[in-house]
N, C-alpha and C positions, 0 to 999 in steps of 0.2 A: 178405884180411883174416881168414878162416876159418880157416888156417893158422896165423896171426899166433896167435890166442887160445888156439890146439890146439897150437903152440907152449909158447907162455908156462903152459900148465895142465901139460904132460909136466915143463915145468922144475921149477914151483912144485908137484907132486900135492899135497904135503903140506898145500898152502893149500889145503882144498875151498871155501872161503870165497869164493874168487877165480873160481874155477870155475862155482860157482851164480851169481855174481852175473852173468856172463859169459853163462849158458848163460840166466838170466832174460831178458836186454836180447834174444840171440835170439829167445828165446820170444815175445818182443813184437813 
C-alpha cells in the first residue's frame, strides 16, 4: 500500500495536494 501512494505522488509531484493529504492519513 506504501508503494501504491509513493507511486501515485512520483506520477502526480505536481499535485502536492494529493501528497499532504496522503502523507496526513499516514500521520494519523
Amino acid at each position: 500500500m506504501v508503494m501504491d501512494w509513493y507511486s501515485l505522488r512520483v506520477i502526480s509531484g505536481k499535485e502536492k495536494s494529493i501528497e499532504t493529504s496522503i502523507m496526513r492519513e499516514i500521520d494519523e
